[in-house]
C-alpha positions in Angstrom: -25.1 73.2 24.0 -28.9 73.2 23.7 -31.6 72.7 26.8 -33.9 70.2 26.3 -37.7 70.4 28.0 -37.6 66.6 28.5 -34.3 66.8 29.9 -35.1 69.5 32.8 -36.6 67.1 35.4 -33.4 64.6 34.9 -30.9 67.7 35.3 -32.7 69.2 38.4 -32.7 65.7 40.2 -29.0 64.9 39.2 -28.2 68.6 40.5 -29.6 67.7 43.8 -28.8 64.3 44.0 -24.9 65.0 43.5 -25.1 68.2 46.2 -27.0 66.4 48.7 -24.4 63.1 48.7 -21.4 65.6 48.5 -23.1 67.5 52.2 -22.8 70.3 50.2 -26.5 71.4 50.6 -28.9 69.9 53.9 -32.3 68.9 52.6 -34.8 66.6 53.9 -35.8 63.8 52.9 -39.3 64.8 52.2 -38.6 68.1 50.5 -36.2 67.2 47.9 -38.7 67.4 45.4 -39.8 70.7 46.3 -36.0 71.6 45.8 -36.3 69.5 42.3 -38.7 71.5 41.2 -37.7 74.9 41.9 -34.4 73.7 40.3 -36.7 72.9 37.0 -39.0 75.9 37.7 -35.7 78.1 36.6 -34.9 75.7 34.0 -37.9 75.9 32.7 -38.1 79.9 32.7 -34.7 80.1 30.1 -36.5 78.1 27.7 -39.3 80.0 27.9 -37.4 83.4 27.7 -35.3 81.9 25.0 -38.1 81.3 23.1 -39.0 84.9 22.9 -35.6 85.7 22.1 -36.0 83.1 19.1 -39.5 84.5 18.4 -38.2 88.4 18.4 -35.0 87.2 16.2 -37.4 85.8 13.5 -40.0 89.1 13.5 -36.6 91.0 13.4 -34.9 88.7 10.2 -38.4 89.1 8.4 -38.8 93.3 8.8 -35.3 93.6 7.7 -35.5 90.7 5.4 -32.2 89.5 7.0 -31.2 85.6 5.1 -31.6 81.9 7.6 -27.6 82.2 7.7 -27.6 85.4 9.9 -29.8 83.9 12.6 -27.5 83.4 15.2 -25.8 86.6 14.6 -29.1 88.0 15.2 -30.5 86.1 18.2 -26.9 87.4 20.2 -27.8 90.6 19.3 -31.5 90.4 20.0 -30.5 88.3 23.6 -27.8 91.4 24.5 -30.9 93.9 24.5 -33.1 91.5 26.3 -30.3 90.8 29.2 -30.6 87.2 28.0 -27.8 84.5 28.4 -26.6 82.0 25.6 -24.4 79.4 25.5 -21.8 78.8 28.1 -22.7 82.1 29.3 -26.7 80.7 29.7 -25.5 77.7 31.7 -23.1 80.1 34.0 -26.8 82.8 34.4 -28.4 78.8 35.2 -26.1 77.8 37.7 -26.4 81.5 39.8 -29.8 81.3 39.5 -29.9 78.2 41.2 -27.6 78.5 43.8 -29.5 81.5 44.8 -32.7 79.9 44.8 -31.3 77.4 46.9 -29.7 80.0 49.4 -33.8 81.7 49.7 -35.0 78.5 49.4 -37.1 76.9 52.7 -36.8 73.7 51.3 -33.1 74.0 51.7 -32.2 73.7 55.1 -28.2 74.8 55.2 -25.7 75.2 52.3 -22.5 74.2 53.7 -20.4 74.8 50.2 -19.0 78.1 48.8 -20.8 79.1 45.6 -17.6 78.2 43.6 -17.5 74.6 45.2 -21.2 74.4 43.9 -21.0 76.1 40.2 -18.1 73.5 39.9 -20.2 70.5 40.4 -23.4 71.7 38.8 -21.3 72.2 35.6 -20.5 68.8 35.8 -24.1 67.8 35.7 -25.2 70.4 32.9 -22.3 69.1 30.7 -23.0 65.3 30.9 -27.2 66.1 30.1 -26.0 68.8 27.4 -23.7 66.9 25.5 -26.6 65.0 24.2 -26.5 67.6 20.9 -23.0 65.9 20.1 -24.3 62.5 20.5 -27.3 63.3 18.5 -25.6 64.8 15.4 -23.4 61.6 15.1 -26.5 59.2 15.3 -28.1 61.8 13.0 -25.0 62.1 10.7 -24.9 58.1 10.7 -27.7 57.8 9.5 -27.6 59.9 6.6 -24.1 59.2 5.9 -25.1 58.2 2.3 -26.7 62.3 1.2 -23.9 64.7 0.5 -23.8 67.5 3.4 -24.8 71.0 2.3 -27.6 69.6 -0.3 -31.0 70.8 0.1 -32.2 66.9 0.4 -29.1 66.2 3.4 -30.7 69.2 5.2 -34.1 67.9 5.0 -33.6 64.8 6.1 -31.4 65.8 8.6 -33.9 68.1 10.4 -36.1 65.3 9.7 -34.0 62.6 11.9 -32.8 64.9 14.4 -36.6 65.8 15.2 -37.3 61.4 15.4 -34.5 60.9 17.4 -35.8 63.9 20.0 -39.0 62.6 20.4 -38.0 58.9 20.7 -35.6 59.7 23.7 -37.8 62.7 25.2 -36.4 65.8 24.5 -38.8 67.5 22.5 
């Protein structure tokens, strides 16, 4: 599952929106965007630490002249030494984050749910905004469905869709 800048706002409201109607967290009316946009300000920090992971993996691959297919090998290595979260580990590091925000948070009057109670529902939130990789590669995948996968040409084009289709619904 991948984070999307474009899809940061939408997750942060849903996040809030689902706590608030559940009585899990107390906030006011008037400050629920304040609470929005801490939620996003974290959000917003992993991409941006993830991008230096990215950036480090790639200055790494080129002094050892490492090959493209070791990348992700690499970037776990390089995101170990930095402390940095991936994957379902990433969302988990998200979801702490959060909750602690809102427990320091003034916007956030009361949080009447244990932290379990509130990584439990959050997950729910990440997972329907972050399945939108799977969706994408199908509508990608359909759409090239005539190029052989693996070819040079199938991986251009695909890169070439994917990056359309991100812009079209807002996630680049």
């Amino acid at each position: 599952m991948r984070l999307f800048r474009g899809k940061i706002p939408a997750i942060a409201r849903d996040i809030v929106k689902v706590l608030r109607e559940a009585g899990d967290i107390e906030v006011t009316d008037a400050e629920v965007g304040e609470v929005e946009r801490d939620a996003s300000a974290i959000l917003n920090e992993y991409l941006k630490v993830e991008a230096l992971v990215n950036e480090k993996t790639k200055d790494i691959m080129e002094q050892r002249r490492i090959d493209q297919q070791s990348f992700a090998r690499t970037k776990r290595i390089v995101a170990e030494e930095m402390g940095f979260y991936t994957g379902d580990d990433g969302i988990d590091y998200l979801i702490n984050q959060i909750i602690g925000a809102f427990m320091h948070s003034r916007f956030v009057e009361e949080v009447f749910a244990e932290d379990h109670v509130l990584r439990r529902k959050m997950i729910k939130v990440f997972r329907e905004h972050l399945d939108i990789d799977k969706e994408l590669d199908q509508e990608v995948r359909r759409r090239i469905k005539n190029l052989t996968e693996g070819t040079a040409a199938w991986e251009t084009e695909y890169t070439r869709i994917l990056e359309q289709l991100k812009r079209i619904r807002g996630l680049s």
